[in-house]
VOPAGU-2260 file (C-alpha; in pm, 1 decimal, decimal comma):
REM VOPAGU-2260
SITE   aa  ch    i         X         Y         Z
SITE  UNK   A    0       0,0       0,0       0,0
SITE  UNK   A    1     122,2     322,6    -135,4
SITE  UNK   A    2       6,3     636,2     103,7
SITE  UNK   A    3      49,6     965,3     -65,9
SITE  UNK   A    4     302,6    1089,6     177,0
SITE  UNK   A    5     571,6     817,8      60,5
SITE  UNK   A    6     600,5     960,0    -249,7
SITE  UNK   A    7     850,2    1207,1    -192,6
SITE  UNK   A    8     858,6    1529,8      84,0
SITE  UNK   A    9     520,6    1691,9     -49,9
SITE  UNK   A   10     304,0    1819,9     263,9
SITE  UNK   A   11     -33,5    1641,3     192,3
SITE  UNK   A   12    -326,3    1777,8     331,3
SITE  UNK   A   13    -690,7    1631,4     470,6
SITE  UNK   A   14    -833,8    1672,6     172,2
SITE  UNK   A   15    -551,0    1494,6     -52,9
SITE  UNK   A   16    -564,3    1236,2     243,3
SITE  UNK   A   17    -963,9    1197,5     183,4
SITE  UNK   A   18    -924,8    1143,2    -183,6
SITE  UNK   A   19    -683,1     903,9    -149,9
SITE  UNK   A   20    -872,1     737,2      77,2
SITE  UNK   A   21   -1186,6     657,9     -92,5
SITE  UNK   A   22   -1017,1     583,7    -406,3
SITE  UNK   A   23    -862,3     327,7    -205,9
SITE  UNK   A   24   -1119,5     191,5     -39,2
SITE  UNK   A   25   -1314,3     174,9    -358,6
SITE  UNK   A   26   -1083,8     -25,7    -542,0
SITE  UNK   A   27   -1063,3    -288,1    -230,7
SITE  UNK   A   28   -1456,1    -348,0    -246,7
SITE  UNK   A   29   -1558,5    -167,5      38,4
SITE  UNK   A   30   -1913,0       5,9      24,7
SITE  UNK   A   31   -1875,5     287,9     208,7
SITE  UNK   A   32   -1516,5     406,1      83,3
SITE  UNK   A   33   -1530,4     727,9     138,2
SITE  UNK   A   34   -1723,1     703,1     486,8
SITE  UNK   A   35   -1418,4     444,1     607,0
SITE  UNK   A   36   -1175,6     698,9     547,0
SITE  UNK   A   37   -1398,2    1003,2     730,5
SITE  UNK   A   38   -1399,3     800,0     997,4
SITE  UNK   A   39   -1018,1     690,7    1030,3
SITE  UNK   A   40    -917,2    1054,8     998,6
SITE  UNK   A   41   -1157,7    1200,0    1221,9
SITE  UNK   A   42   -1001,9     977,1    1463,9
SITE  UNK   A   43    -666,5    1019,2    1411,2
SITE  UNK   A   44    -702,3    1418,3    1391,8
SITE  UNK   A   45    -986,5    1441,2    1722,9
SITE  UNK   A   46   -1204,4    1607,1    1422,8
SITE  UNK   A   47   -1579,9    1604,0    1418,0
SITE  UNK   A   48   -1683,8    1511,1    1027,7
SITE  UNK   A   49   -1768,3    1849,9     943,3
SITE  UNK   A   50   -1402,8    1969,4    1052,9
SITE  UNK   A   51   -1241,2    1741,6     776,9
SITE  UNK   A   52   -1394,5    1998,4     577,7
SITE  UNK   A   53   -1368,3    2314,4     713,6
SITE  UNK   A   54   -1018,1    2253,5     783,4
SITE  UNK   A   55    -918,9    2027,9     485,1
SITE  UNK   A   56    -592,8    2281,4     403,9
SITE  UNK   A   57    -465,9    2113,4     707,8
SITE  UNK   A   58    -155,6    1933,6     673,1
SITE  UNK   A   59     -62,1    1594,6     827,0
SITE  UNK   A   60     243,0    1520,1     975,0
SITE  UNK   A   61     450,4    1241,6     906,9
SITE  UNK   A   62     369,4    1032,7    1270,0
SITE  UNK   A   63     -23,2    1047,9    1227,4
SITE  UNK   A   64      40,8     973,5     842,5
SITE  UNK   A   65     279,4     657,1     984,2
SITE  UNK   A   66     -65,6     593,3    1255,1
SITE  UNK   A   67    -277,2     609,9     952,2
SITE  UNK   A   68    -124,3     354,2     703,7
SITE  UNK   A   69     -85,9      70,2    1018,5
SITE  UNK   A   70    -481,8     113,0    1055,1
SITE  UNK   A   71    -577,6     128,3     692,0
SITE  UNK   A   72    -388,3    -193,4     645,9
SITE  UNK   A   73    -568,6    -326,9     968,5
SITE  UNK   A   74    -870,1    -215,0     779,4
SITE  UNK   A   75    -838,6    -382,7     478,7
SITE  UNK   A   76    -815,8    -663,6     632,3
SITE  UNK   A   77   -1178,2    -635,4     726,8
SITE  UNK   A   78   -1091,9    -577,4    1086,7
SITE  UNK   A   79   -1395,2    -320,0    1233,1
SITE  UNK   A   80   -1318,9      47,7    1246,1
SITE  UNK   A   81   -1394,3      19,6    1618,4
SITE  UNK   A   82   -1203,0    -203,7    1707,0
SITE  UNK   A   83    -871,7     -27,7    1523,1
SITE  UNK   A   84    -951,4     279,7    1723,7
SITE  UNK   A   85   -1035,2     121,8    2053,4
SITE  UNK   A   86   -1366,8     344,7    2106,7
SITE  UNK   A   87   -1682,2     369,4    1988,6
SITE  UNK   A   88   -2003,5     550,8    2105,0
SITE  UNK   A   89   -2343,6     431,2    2196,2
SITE  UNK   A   90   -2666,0     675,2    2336,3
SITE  UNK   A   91   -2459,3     944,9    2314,5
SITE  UNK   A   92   -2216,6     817,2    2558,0
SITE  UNK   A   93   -1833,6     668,2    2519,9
SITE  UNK   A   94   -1700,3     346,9    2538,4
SITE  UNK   A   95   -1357,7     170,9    2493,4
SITE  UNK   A   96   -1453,1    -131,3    2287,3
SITE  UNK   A   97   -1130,2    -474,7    2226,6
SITE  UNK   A   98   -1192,1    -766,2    2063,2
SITE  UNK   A   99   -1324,0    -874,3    2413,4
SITE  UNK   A  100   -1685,2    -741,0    2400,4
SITE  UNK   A  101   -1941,6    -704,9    2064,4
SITE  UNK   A  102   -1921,4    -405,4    1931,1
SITE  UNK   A  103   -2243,8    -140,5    2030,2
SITE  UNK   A  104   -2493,7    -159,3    1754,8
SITE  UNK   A  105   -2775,6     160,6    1687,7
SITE  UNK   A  106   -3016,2    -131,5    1676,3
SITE  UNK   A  107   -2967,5    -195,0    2028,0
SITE  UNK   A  108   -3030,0     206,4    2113,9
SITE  UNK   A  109   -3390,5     106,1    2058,5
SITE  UNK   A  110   -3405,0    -200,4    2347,2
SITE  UNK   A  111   -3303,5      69,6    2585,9
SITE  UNK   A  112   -3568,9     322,4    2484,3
SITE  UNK   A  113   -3839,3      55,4    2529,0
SITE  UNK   A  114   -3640,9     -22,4    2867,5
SITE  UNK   A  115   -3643,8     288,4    2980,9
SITE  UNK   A  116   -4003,8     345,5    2906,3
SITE  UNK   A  117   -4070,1      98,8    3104,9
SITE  UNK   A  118   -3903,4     160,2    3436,9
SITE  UNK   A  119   -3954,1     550,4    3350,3
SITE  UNK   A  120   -4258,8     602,4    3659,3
SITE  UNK   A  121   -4046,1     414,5    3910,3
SITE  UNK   A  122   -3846,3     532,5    4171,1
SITE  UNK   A  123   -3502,4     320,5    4245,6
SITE  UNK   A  124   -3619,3      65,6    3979,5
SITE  UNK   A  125   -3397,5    -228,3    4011,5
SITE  UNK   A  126   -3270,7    -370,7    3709,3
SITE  UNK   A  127   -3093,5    -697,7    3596,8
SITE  UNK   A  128   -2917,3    -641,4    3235,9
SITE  UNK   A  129   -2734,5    -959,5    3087,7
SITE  UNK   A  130   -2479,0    -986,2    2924,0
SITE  UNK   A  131   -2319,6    -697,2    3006,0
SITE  UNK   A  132   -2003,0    -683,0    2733,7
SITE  UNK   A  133   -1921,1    -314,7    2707,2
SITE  UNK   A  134   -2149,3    -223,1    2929,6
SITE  UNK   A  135   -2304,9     -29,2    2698,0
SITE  UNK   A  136   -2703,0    -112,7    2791,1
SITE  UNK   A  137   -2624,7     -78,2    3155,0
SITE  UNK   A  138   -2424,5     224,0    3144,0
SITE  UNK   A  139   -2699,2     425,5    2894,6
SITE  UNK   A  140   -2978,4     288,5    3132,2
SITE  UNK   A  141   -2793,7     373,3    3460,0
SITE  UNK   A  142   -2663,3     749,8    3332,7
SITE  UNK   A  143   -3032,7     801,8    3205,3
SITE  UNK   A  144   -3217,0     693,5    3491,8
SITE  UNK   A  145   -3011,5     825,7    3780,6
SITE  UNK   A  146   -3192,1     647,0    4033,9
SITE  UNK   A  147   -3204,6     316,6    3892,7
SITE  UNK   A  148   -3030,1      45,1    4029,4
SITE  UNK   A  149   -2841,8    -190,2    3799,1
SITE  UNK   A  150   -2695,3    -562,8    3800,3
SITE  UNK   A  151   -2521,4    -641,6    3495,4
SITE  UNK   A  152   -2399,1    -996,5    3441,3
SITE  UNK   A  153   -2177,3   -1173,2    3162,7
SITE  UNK   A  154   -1978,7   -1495,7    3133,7
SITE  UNK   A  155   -1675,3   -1333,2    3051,8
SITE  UNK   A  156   -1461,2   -1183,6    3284,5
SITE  UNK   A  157   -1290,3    -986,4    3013,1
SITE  UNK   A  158   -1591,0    -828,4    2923,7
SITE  UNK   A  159   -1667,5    -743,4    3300,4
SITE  UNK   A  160   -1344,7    -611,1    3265,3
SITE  UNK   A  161   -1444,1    -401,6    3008,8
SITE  UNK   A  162   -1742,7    -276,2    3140,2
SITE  UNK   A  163   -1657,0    -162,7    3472,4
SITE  UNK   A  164   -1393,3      56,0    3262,9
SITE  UNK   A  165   -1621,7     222,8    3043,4
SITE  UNK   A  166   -1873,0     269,6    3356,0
SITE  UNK   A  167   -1566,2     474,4    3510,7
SITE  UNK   A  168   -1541,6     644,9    3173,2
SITE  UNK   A  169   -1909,1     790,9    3246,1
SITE  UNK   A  170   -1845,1     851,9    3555,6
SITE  UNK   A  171   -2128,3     605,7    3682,0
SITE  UNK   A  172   -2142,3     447,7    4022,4
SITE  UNK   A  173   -2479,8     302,8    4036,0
SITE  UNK   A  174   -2388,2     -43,5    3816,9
SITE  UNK   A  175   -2264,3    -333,8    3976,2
SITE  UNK   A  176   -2070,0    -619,3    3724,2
SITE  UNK   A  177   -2055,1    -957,8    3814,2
SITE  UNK   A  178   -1952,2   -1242,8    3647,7
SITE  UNK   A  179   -2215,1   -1517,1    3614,0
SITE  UNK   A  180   -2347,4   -1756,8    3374,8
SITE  UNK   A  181   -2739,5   -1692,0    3356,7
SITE  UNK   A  182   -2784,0   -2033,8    3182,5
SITE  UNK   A  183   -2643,8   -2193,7    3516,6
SITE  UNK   A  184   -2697,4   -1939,9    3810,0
SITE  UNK   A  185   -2991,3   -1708,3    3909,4
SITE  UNK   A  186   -2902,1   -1347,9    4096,4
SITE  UNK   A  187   -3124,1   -1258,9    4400,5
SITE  UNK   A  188   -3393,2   -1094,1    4248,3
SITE  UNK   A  189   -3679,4    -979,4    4244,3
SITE  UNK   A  190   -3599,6    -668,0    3944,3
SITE  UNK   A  191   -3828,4    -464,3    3808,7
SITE  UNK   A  192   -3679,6    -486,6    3456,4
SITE  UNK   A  193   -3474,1    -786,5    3290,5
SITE  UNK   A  194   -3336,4    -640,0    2955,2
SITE  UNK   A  195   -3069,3    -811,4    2757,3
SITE  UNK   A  196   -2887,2    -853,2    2411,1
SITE  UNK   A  197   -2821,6   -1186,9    2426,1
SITE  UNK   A  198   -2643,2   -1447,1    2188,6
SITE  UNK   A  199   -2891,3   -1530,0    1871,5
SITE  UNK   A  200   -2742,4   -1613,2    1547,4
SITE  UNK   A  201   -2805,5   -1992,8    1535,4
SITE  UNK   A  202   -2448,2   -2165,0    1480,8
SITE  UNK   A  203   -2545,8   -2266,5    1126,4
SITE  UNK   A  204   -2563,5   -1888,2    1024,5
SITE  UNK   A  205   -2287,1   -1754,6    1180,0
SITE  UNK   A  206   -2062,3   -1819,8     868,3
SITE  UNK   A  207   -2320,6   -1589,8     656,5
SITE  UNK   A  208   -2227,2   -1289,2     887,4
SITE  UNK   A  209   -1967,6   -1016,4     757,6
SITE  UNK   A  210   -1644,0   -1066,2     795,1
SITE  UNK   A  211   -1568,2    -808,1    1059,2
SITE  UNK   A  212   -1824,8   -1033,3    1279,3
SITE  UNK   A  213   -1706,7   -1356,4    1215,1
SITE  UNK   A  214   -1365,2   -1296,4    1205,0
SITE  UNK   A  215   -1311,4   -1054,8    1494,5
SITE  UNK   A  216   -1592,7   -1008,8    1741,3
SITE  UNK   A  217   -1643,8   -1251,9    2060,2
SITE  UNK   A  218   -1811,6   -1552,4    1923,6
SITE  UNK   A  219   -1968,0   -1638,3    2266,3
SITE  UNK   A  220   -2169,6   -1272,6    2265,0
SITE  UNK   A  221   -2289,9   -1369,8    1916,2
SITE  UNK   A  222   -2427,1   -1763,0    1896,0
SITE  UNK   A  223   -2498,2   -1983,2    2155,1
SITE  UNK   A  224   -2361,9   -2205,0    1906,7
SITE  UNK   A  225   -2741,6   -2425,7    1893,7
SITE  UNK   A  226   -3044,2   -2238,4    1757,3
SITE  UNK   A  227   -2995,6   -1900,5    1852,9
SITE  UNK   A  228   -3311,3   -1946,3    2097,2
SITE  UNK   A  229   -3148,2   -2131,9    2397,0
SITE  UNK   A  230   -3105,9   -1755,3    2611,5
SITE  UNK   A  231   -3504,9   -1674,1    2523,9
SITE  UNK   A  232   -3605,9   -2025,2    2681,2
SITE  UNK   A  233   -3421,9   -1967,6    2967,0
SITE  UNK   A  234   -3565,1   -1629,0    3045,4
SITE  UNK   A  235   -3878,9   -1752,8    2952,8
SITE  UNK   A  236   -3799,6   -2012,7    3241,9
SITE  UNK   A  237   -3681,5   -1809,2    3456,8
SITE  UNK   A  238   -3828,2   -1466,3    3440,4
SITE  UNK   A  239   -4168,6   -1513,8    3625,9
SITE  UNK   A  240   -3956,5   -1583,7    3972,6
SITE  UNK   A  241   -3675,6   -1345,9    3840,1
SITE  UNK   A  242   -3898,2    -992,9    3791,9
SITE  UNK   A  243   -4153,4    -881,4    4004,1
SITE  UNK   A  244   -4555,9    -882,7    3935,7
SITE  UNK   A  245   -4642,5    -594,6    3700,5
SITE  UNK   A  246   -4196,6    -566,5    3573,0
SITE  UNK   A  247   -4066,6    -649,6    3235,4
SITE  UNK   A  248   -3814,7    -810,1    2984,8
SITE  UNK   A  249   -3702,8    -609,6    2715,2
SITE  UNK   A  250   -3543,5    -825,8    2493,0
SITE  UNK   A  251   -3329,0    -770,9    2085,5
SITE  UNK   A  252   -3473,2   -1035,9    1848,9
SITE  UNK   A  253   -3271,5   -1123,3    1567,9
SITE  UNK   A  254   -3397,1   -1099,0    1192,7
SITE  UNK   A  255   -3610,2   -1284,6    1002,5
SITE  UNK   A  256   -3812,0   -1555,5    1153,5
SITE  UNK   A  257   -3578,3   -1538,8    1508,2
SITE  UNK   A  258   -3837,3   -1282,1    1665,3
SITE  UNK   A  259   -4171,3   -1511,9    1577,3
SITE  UNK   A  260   -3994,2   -1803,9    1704,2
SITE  UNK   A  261   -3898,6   -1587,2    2030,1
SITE  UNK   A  262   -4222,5   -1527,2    2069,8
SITE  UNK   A  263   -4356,6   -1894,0    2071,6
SITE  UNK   A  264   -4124,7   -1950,5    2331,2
SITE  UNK   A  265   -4291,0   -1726,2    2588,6
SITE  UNK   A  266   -4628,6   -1832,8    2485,8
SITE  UNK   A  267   -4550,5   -2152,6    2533,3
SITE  UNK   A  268   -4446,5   -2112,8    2862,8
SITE  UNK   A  269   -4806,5   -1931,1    2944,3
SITE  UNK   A  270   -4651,8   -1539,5    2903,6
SITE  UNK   A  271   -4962,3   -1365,3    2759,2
SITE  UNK   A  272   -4905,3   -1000,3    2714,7
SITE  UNK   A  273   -4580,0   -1006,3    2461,2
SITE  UNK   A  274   -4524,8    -709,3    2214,4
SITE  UNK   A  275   -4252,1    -693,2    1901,8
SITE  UNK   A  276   -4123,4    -354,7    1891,7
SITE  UNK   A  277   -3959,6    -231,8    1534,2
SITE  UNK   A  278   -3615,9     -69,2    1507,5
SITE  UNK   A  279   -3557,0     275,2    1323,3
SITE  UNK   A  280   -3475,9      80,6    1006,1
SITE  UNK   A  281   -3841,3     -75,6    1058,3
SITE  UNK   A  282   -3727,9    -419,2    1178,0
SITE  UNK   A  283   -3912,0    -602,9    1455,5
SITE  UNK   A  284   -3613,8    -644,3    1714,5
SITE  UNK   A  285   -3746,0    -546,7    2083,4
SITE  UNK   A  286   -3924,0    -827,9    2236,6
SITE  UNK   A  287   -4129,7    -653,7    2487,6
SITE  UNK   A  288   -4302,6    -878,7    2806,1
SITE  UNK   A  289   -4465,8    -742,9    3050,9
SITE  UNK   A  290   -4518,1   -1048,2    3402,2
């Protein structure tokens, strides 16, 4: 790979460095080329998007061109933007993300609107979220809701890790991490809300994923390696001992038939008052049940 700035002692500029970029991305296949270089730069320089063009005169020095080439080549080798830059942001809020934890998804924004909604009227609301990996539910649901009261759990103690570091990041004090396997162990309860993101792509489709999913992210936070089902029938199991009369799961589906088949689960197990939620993008993926 051939950066602009090796070719010679010429000062390049954002804007050379932007039309570099894309070009490059282009001819690698990516679909967003010129978006994957906004967002490398923007990074690199501490710039908003806008300031990559307000201040595209702006030359860059030889270290942050040297900074720039090692992640470009990190990125063409399908390895997600986040995880190059070590940060990402979710709710309007920061968060370090490593190959330890999924990375935040906008999709998931929506499960803690519905989540919030729900414990919105209640004062000290306590609140189970599992699977914590970044922290990223817990965190916008604990720096939204002040007074809430918050038990995050996750199998992996790196990802525990993780999220007691980004809960420092906001400054947050009201989330407590614990390492536990739900599928095995039950915390004392009763909560008012159980929300989670749990694992759901069955095994079989995990190979169908993008690269940047399959290659890099935590498998364990993305299959349960079965059906992608086996963390609904355990909530469905265990939620009507685990939340209090008149409390809630708010739950992400997956696509296509994932969220019906959710659903059967907790009707099967006598849950009657179950509601699929759409995304922004119009996809059903907030299973809401009230106990």
């Amino acid at each position: 790979m051939a950066l602009p700035a090796e070719k010679g002692n010429q000062i390049w500029r954002v804007i050379d460095i932007l039309n570099w970029g894309e070009d490059y991305f282009k001819s690698k296949g990516f679909e967003s080329p010129k978006q994957e270089i906004e967002w490398l730069l923007c990074d690199l320089l501490n710039y908003k998007r806008i300031d990559l063009y307000v201040q595209f005169e702006q030359p860059i020095h030889r270290p942050q061109l040297k900074q720039l080439k090692e992640w470009i080549k990190r990125r063409i080798g399908r390895e997600p933007l986040q995880y190059i830059t070590g940060k990402t942001e979710f709710y309007g809020y920061k968060f370090i993300v490593t190959p330890d934890v999924l990375i935040p998804r906008s999709e998931t924004e929506r499960v803690v609107d519905v989540a919030l909604h729900k414990i919105g009227n209640i004062k000290n609301p306590k609140v189970l979220d599992v699977g914590s990996g970044s922290g990223c539910i817990a965190i916008a649901i604990g720096a939204e809701k002040k007074d809430a009261l918050i038990l995050s759990v996750d199998v992996s103690e790196g990802a525990i890790r993780k999220a007691k570091k980004n809960a420092v990041l906001n400054e947050l004090s009201n989330i407590e991490f614990q390492v536990m396997d739900i599928l095995k162990d039950i915390p004392d309860g009763p909560f008012d809300l159980l929300v989670s993101n749990p694992p759901y792509i069955p095994e079989k489709e995990m190979r169908e994923t993008m690269p940047e999913v399959h290659q890099y992210e935590p498998k364990i936070a993305l299959t349960d390696e079965r059906d992608g089902l086996t963390f609904y029938r355990r909530f469905a199991k265990i939620g009507k001992s685990l939340i209090k009369p008149g409390g809630s799961m708010v739950l992400e589906v997956g696509l296509g038939e994932h969220p019906s088949k959710a659903v059967d689960i907790f009707q099967s197990a006598g849950y009657t008052q179950l509601e699929l939620i759409p995304d922004y993008n119009s996809d059903e993926r907030v299973l809401k049940i009230q106990i």
